[in-house]
N, CA, C and O atoms as a GROMACS GRO file, in nm:
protein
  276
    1UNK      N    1  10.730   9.966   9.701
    1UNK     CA    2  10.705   9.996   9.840
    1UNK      C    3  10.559   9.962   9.871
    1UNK      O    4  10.465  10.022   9.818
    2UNK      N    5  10.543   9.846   9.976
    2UNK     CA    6  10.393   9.829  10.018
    2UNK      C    7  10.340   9.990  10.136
    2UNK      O    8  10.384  10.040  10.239
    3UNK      N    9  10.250  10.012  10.063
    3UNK     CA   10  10.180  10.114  10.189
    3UNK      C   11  10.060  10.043  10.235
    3UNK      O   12   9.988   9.977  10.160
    4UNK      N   13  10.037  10.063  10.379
    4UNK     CA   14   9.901  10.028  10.447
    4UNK      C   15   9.839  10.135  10.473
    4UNK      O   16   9.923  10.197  10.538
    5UNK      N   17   9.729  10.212  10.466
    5UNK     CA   18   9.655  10.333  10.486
    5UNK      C   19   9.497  10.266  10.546
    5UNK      O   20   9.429  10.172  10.504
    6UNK      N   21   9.477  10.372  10.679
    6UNK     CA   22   9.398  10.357  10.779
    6UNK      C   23   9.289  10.438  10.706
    6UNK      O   24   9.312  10.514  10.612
    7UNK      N   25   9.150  10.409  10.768
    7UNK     CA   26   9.066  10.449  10.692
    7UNK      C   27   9.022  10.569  10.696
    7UNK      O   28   8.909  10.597  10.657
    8UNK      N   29   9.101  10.650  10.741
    8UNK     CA   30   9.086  10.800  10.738
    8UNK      C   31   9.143  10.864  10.636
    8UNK      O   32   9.112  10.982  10.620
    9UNK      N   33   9.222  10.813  10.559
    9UNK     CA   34   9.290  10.865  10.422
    9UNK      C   35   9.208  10.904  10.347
    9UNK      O   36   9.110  10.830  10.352
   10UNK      N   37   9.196  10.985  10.278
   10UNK     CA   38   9.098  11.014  10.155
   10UNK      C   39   9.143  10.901  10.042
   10UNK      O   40   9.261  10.877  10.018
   11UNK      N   41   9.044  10.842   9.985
   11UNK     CA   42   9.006  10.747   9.854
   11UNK      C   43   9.087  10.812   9.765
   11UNK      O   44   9.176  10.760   9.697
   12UNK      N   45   9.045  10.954   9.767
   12UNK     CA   46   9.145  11.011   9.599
   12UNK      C   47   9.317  11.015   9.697
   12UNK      O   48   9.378  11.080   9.612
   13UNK      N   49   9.392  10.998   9.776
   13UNK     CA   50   9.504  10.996   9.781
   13UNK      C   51   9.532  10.866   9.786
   13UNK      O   52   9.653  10.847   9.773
   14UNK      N   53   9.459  10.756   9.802
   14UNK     CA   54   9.456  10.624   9.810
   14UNK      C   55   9.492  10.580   9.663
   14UNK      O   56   9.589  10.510   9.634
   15UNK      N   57   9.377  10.642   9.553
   15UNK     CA   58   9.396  10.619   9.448
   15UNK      C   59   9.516  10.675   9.342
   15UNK      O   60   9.550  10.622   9.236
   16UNK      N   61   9.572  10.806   9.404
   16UNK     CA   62   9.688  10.908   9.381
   16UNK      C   63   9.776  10.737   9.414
   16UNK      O   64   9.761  10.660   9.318
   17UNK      N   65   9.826  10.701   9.486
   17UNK     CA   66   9.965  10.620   9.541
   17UNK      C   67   9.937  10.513   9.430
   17UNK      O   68  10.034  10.481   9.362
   18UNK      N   69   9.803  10.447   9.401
   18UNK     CA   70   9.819  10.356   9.300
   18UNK      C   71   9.884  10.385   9.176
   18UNK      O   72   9.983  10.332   9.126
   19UNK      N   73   9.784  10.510   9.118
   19UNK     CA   74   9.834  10.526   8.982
   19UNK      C   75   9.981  10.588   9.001
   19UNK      O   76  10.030  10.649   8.906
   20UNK      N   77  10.058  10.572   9.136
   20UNK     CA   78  10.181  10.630   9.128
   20UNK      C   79  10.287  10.465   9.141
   20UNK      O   80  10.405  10.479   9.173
   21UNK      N   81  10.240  10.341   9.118
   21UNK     CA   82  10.241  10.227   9.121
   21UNK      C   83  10.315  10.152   9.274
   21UNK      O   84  10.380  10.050   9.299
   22UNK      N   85  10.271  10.249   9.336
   22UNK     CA   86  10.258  10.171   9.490
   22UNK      C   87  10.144  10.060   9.505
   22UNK      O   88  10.036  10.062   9.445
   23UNK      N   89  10.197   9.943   9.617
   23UNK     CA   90  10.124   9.885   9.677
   23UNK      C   91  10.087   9.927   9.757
   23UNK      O   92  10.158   9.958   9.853
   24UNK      N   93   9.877   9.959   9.750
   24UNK     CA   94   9.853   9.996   9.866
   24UNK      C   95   9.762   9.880   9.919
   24UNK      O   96   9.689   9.809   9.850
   25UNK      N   97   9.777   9.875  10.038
   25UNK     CA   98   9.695   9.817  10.124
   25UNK      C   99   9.589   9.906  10.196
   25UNK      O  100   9.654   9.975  10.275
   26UNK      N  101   9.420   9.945  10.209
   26UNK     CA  102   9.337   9.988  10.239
   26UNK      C  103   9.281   9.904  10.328
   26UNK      O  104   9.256   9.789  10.290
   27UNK      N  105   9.250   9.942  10.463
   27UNK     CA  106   9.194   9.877  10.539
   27UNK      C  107   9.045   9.921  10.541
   27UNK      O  108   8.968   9.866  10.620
   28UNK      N  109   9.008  10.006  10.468
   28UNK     CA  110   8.873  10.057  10.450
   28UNK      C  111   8.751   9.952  10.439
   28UNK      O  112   8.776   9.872  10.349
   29UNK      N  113   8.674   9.936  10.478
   29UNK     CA  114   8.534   9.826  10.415
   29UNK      C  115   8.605   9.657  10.457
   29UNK      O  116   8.585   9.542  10.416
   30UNK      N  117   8.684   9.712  10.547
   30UNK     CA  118   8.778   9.542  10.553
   30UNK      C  119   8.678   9.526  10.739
   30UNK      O  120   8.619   9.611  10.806
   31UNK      N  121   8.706   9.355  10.764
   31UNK     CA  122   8.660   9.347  10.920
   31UNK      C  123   8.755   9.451  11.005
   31UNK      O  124   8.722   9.509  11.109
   32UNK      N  125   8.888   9.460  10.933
   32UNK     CA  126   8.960   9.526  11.029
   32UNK      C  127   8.958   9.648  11.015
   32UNK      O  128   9.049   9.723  11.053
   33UNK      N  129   8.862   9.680  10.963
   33UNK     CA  130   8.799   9.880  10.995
   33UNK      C  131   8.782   9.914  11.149
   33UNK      O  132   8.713   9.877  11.244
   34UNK      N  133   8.865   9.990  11.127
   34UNK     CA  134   8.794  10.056  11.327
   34UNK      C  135   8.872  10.012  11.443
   34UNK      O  136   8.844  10.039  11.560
   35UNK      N  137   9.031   9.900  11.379
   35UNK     CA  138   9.086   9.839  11.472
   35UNK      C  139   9.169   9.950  11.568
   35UNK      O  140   9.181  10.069  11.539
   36UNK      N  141   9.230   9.877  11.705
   36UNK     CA  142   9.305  10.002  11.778
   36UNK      C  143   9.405  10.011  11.719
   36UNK      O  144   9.428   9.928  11.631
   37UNK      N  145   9.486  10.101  11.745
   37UNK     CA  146   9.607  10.180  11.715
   37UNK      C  147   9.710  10.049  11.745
   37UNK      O  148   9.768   9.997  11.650
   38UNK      N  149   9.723  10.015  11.837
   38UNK     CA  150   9.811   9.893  11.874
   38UNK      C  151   9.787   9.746  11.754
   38UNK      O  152   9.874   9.676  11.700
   39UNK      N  153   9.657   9.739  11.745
   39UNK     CA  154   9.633   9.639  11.636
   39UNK      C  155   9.684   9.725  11.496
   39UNK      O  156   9.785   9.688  11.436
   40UNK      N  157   9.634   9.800  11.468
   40UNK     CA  158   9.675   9.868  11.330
   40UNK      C  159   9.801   9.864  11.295
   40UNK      O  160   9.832   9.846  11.177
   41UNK      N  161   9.881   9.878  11.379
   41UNK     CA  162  10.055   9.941  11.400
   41UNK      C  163  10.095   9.778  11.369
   41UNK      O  164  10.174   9.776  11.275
   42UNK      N  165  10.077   9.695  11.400
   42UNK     CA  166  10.140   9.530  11.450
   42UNK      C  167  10.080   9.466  11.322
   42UNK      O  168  10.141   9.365  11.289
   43UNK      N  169   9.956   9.504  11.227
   43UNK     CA  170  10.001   9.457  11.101
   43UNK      C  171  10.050   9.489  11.025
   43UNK      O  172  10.112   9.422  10.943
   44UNK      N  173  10.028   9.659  11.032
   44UNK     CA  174  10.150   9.712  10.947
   44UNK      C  175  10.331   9.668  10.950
   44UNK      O  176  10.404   9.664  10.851
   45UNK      N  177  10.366   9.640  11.083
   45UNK     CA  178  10.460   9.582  11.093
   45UNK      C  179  10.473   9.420  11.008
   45UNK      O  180  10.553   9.386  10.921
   46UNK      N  181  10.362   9.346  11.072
   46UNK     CA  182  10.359   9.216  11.000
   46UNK      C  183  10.376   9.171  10.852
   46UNK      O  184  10.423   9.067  10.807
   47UNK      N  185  10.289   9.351  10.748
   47UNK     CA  186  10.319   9.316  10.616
   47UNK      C  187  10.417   9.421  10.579
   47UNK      O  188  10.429   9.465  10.464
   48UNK      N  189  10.489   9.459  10.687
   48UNK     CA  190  10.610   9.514  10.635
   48UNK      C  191  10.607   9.657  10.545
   48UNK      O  192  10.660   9.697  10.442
   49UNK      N  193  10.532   9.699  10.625
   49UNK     CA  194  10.433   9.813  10.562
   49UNK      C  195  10.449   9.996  10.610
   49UNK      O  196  10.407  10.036  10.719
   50UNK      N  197  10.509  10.076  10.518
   50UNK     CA  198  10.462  10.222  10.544
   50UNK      C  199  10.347  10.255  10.609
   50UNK      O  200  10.259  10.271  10.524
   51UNK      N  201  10.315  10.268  10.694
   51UNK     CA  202  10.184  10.309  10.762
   51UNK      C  203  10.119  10.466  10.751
   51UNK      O  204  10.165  10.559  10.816
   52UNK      N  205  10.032  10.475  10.680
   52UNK     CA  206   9.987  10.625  10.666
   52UNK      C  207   9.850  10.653  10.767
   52UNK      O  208   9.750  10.582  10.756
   53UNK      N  209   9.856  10.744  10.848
   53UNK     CA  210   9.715  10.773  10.868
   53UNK      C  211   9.713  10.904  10.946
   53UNK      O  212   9.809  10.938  11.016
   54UNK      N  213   9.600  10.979  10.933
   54UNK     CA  214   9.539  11.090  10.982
   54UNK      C  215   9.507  11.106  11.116
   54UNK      O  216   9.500  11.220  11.162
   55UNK      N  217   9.486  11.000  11.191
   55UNK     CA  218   9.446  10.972  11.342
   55UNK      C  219   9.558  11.082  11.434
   55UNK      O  220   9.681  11.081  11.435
   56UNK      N  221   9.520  11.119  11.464
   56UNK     CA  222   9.603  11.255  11.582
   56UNK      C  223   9.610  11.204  11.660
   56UNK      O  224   9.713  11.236  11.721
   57UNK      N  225   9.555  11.132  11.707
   57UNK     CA  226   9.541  11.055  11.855
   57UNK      C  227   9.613  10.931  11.860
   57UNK      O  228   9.586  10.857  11.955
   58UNK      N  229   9.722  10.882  11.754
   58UNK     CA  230   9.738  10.751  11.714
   58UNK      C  231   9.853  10.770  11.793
   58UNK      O  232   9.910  10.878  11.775
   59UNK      N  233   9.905  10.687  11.884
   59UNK     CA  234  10.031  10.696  11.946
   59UNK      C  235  10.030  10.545  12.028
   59UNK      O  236   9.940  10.507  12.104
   60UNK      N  237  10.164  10.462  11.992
   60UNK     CA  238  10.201  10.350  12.061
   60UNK      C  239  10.331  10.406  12.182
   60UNK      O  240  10.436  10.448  12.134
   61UNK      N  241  10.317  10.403  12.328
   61UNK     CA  242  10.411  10.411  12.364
   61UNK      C  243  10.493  10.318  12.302
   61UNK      O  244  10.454  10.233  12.222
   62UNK      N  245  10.652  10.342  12.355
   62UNK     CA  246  10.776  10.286  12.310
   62UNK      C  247  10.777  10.235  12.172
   62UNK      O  248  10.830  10.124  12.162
   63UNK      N  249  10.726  10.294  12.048
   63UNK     CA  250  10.696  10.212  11.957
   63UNK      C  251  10.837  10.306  11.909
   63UNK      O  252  10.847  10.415  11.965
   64UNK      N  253  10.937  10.273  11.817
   64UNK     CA  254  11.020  10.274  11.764
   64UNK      C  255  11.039  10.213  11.582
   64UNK      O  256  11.082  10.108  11.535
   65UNK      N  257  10.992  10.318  11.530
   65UNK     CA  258  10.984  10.259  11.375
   65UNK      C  259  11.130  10.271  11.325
   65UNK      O  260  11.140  10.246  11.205
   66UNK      N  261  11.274  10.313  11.405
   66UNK     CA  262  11.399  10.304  11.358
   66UNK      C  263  11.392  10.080  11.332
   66UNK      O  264  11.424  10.011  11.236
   67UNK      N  265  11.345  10.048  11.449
   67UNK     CA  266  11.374   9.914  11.444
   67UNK      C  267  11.279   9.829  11.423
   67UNK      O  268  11.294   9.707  11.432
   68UNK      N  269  11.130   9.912  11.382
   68UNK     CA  270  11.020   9.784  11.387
   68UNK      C  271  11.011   9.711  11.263
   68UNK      O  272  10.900   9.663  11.240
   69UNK      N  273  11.114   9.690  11.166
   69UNK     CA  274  11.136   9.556  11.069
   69UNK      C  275  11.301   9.513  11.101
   69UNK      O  276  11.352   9.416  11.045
   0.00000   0.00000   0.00000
């Protein structure tokens, strides 16, 4: 299972999913640190990706993860 995690995750649960032999994807220290919620969501879709993050405020209208792959 690929996971993508936003950079609000804590490092030690980042590093928890590895040694649990998930793919994670960290957007941390990447250009795409700090992207919007709408950008974040649309690559997670693109790499087909579990999306984890802490953001409270993170909300796509009409976004539907029954059908977004």
């Amino acid at each position: 299972m690929k996971i993508f995690v936003d950079e609000n995750i804590p490092l030690s649960t980042v590093k928890e999913l590895v040694l649990q032999c998930y793919e994670v994807i960290d957007i941390r220290g990447t250009d795409d640190q700090g992207i919007t919620d709408e950008v974040l969501w649309q690559k997670a879709q693109d790499l087909q990706c579990l999306l984890i993050t802490t953001d409270k405020g993170f909300t796509i209208t009409g976004m539907n993860p029954t059908t977004a792959f």
